[in-house]
Each structure stands twice: as C-alpha cells, then as structure tokens.
ZAMI-206314 format. One line per 10 residues: their letters; for each residue x, y, z of N, C-alpha, C. Coordinates in pm, whole numbers. Layout:
residues N
a = X,Y,Z,X,Y,Z,X,Y,Z ~ ... $
//
This chain:
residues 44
xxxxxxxxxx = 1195,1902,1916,1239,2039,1905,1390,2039,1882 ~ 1439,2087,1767,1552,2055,1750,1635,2219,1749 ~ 1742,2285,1836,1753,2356,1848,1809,2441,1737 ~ 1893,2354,1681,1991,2473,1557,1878,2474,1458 ~ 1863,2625,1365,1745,2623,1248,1802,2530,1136 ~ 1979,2518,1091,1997,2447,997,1960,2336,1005 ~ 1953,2249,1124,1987,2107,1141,1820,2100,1131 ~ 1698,2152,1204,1593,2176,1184,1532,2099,1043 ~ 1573,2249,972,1539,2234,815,1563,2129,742 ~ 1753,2092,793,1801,1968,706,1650,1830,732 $
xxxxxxxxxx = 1628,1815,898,1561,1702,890,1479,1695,820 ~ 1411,1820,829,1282,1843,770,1308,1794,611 ~ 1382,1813,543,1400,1795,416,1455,1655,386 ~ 1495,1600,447,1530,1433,442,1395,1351,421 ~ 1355,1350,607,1187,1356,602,1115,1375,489 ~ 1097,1478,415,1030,1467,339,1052,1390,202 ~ 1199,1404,192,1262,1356,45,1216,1183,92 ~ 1278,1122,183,1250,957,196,1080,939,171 ~ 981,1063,221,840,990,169,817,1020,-5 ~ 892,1156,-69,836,1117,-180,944,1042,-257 $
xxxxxxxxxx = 1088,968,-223,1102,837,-274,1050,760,-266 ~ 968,736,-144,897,634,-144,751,611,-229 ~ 721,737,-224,570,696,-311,622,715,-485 ~ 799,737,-532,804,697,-622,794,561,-675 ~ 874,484,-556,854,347,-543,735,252,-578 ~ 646,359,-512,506,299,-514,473,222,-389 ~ 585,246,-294,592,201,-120,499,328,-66 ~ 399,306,9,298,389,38,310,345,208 ~ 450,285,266,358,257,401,408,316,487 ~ 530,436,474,524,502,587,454,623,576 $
xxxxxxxxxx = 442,737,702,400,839,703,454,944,775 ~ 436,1048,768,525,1145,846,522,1126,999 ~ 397,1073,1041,407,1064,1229,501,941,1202 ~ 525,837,1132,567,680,1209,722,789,1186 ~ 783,860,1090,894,926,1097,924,959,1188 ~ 842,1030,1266,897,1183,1371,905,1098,1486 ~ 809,1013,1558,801,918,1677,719,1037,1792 ~ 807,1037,1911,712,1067,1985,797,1193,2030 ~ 744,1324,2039,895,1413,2056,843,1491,2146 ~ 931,1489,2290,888,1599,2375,939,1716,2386 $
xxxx = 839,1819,2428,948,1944,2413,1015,1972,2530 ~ 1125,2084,2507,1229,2107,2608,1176,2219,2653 ~ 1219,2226,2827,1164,2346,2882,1299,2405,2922 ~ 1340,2536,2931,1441,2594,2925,1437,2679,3078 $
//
C-alpha cells in the first residue's frame, strides 16, 4: 500500500513497462506477483 497516488501510479507503470520489455525480449520469466513480493497492509 503505497500512500502518495503519484508514487502509486509511477510504480505501477515501471512494473508494468519492465514486463512488457521483457516479453519484447522474448524473456518470459518474470511475472507481476515475483515483482510485487509479499505486501502487507497498513492499519492506521
């Protein structure tokens, strides 16, 4: 849970840009869970 919406989005868009470089590559071996890991949420 990442609190600011920009910083949010930015990951989100990295994340996604590194998998479809990668399947330009023709590297097929990561996936979005091995990305994210294990993320707990925050209780406020």
């Amino acid at each position: 849970m990442i609190p600011f919406d920009e910083t949010r989005k930015y990951v989100a868009a990295v994340l996604t840009y590194a998998l479809i470089y990668q399947k330009r590559l023709h590297r097929n071996t990561l996936k979005m869970t091995d990305l994210l890991g294990n993320v707990q949420s925050r209780k406020t």
